[in-house]
C-alpha positions in Angstrom: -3.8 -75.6 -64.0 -6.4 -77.0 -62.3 -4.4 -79.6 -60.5 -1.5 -76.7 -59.2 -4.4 -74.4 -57.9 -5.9 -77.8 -55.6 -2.4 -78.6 -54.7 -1.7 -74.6 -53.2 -5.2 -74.5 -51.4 -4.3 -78.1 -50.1 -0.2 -77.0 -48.8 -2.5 -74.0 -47.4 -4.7 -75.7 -45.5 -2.2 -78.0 -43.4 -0.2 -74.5 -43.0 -2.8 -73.3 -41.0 -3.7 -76.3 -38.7 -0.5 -76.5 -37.5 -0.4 -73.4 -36.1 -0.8 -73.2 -32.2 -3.9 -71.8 -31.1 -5.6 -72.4 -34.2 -6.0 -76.3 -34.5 -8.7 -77.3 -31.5 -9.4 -73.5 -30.5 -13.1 -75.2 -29.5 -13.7 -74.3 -25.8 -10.7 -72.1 -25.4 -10.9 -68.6 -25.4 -9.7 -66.5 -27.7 -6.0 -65.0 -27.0 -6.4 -61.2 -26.1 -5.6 -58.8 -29.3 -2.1 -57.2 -29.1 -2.6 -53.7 -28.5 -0.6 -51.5 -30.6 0.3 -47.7 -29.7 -0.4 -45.0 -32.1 3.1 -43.7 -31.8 5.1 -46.1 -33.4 8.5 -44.7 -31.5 7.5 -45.5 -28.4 9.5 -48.5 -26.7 7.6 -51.8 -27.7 7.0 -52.6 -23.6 4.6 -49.8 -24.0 3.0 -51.3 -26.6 2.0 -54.5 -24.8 0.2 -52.3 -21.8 -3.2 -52.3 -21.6 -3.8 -48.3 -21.5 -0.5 -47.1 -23.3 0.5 -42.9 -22.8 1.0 -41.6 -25.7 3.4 -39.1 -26.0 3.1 -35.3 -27.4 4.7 -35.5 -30.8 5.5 -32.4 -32.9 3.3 -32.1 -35.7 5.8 -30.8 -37.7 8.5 -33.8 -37.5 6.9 -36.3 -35.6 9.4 -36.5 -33.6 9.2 -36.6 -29.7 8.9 -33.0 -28.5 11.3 -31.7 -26.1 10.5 -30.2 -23.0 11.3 -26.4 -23.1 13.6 -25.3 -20.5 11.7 -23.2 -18.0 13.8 -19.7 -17.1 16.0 -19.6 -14.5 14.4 -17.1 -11.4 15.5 -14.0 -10.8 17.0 -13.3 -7.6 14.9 -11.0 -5.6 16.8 -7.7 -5.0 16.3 -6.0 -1.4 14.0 -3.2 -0.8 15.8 0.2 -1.2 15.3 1.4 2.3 12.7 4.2 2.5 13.9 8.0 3.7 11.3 9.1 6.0 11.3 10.6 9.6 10.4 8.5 12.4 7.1 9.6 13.6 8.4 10.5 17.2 9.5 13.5 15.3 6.6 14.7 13.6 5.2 18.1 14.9 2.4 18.0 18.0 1.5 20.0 21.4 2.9 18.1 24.6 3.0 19.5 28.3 5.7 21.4 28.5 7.1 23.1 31.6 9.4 25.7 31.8 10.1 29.7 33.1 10.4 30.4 29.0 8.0 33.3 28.5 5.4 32.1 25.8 6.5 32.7 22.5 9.9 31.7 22.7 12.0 28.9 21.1 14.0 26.2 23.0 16.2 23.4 21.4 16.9 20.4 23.1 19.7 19.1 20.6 20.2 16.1 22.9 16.8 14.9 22.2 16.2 16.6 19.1 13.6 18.8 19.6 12.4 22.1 19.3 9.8 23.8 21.4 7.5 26.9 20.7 6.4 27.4 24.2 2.5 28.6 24.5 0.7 30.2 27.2 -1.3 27.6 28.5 1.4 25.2 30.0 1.8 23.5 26.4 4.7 23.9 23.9 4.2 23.0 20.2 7.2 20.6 19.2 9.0 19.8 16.2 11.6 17.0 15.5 15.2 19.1 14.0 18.4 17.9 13.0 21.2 19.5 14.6 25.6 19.9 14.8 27.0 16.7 14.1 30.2 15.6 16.6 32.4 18.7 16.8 29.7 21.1 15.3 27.1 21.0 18.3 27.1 24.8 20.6 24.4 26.4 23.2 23.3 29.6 23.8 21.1 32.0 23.5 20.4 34.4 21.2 17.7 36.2 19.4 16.2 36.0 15.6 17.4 39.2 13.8 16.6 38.4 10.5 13.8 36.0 8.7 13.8 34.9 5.0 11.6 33.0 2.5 13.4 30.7 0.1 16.8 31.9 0.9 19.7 32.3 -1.0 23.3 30.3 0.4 26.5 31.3 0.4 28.6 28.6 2.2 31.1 30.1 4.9 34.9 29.9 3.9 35.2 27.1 6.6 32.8 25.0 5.3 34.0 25.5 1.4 37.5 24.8 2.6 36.0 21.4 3.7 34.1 20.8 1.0 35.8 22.1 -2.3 33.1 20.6 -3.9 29.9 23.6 -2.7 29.2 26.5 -4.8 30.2 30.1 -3.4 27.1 30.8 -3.8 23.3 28.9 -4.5 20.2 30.5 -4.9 17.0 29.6 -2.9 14.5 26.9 -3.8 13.2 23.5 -3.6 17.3 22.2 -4.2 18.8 24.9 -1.9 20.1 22.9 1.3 18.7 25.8 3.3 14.6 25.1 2.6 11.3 26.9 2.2 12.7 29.5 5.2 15.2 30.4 7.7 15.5 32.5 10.8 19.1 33.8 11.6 20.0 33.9 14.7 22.1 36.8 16.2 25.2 37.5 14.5 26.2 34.0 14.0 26.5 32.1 11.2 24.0 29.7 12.5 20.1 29.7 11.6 16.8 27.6 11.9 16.5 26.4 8.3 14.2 24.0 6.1 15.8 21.1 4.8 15.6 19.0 0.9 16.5 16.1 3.0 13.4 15.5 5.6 14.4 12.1 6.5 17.6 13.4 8.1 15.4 15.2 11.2 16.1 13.4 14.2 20.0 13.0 13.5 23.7 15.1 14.3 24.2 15.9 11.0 24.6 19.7 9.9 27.5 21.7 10.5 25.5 23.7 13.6 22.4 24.7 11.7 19.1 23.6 13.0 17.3 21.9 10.4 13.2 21.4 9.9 11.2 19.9 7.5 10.3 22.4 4.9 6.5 22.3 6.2 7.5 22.2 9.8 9.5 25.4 9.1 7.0 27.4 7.4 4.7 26.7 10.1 6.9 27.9 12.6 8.2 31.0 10.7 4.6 31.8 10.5 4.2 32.1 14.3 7.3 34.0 15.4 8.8 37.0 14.9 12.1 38.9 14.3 13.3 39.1 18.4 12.0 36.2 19.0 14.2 34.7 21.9 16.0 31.1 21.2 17.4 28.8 23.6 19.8 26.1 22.4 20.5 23.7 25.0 
């Protein structure tokens, strides 16, 4: 027993001195360690680097974790347009001259104004919305009747080209004809509010001057029933 256990450590010995690198190691340095990565699945060049990544593994199956698809953008929709009036057509005092004793009205459809001349060479002007093509008229004529919050009853002309109006609405904040109206004559034709301010400045009623619902109430506020009105 003896003997066998001398014979191993002997084969052992001469095992190890012919290995390279270990038999006259004396004034060599030693070989650099091998550098092993802590994640055993990486490829075995990454192994041999210096500084090795490591990559994110899940903790739950070790396995490399994928990279989570990032959400596709959303294509950025256009800006509703806003509805609001231009500001040429808001309501100030400009020079204004004219023959027009003060007090009266005059509409300048062209340009889409209307003026409340004053006595001191100045006119107080509002933007309006006026006769679309083959609705516009001129003339003169006088306010014989004024209303707040009107009721509408749609002419048989205009129902007959638009089956789709009531015969008859009552007034408020949804009735097409606004906060006030001032008839004019005998005609079927009136300066009105409006539930649609940002259509002041444009042709688009069927002959009726329309006002903002504010601009109106001012303006019903400083006229009378006689009041004279110029359309031009």
């Amino acid at each position: 027993m003896t003997r066998l256990v001398r014979y191993f450590l002997a084969a052992s010995f001469l095992a190890t001195s012919a290995l390279p690198g270990v038999a006259g190691t004396a004034g060599r340095a030693a070989p650099p360690p091998l550098v092993l990565s802590p994640n055993l699945t990486d490829p075995w060049l990454l192994q041999l680097r210096q500084n090795p990544q490591v990559r994110s593994t899940s903790r739950r199956t070790g396995w490399l974790s994928a990279r989570r698809p990032q959400p596709a953008q959303q294509p950025q929709q256009a800006a509703a347009p806003q509805r609001s009036i231009a500001p040429q057509f808001l309501p100030t005092i400009v020079r204004y001259d004219t023959q027009q004793k003060p007090g009266t009205i005059v509409i300048d459809t062209n340009a889409r104004y209307l003026y409340l001349v004053q006595a001191d060479g100045t006119a107080r002007r509002y933007g309006v919305g006026v006769g679309k093509p083959g609705f516009e008229w001129a003339g003169t004529h006088k306010v014989t009747r004024k209303a707040e919050w009107p009721d509408w009853r749609p002419p048989q002309e205009m129902r007959k080209r638009r089956p789709d109006l009531p015969a008859f609405m009552e007034g408020g904040p949804a009735n097409p004809l606004g906060a006030r109206a001032l008839y004019l004559g005998s005609t079927l034709y009136r300066i009105h509010g409006s539930n649609q301010p940002w259509t002041i400045g444009h042709a688009v009623s069927s002959g009726c001057i329309r006002m903002r619902n504010e601009d109106v109430t001012d303006l019903y506020q400083r006229v009378g029933v006689g009041t004279s009105v110029h359309v031009i």
